[in-house]
SEFIRO-821212 format. One line per 4 residues: their letters; for each residue x, y, z of C-alpha. Coordinates in Angstrom, 1 decimal. Example, Ala and Ser with C-alpha at 12.3 -4.5 7.8 and 13.67 -1.06 7.14 Angstrom:
<recs>
AS	12.3:-4.5:7.8 | 13.7:-1.1:7.1
</recs>
This chain:
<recs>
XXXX	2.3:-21.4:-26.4 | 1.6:-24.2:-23.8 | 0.1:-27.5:-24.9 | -3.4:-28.6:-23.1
XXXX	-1.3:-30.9:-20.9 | 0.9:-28.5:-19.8 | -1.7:-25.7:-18.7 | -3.0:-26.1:-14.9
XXXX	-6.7:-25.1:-13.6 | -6.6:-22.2:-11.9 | -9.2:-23.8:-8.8 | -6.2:-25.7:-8.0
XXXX	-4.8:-23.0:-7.2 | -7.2:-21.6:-4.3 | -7.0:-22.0:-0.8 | -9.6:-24.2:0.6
XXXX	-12.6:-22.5:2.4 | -12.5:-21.3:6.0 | -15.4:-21.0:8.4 | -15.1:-17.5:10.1
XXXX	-17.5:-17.1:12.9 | -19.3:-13.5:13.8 | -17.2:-12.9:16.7 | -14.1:-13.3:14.6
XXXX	-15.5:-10.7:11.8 | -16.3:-7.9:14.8 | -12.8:-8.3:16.7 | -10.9:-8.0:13.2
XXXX	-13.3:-4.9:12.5 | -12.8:-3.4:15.8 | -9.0:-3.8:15.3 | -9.1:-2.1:12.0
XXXX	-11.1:0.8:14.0 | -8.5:1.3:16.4 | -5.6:1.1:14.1 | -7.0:3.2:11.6
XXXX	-5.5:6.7:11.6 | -7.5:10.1:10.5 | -4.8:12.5:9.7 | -1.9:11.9:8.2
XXXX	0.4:14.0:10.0 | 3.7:14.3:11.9 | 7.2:13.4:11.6 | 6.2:10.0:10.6
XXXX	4.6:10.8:7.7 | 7.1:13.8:6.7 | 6.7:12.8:2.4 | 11.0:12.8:1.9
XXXX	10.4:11.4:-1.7 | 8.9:14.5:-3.4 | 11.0:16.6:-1.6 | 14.1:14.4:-3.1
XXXX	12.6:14.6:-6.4 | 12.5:18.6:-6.3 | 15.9:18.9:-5.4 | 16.8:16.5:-8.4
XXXX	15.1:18.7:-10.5 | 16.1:21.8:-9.2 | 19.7:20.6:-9.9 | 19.3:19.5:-13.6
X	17.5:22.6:-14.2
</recs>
């Protein structure tokens, strides 16, 4: 239990308000467009943890 004194307000906490203009909004959207990717494939995204996981259980079986 905390007494009144000790608890803080939780606005205190937020950061204080930014102005963003539109041209700001488009290049961050157009950088999530060109960063985004469709397919998941390739090496880089080879999924070694459920492979690691199979062979863990294929031992303790």
């Amino acid at each position: 239990m905390r007494w009144p004194d000790e608890i803080r307000d939780p606005a205190e906490l937020l950061p204080p308000p930014v102005q963003v203009s539109d041209e700001e909004i488009e290049g961050a959207l157009a950088l999530m467009d060109t960063m985004t990717v469709d397919k998941l494939e390739g090496p880089d995204f080879h999924d070694r943890y459920t492979e690691a996981i199979a062979e863990i259980i294929e031992a303790k079986r």
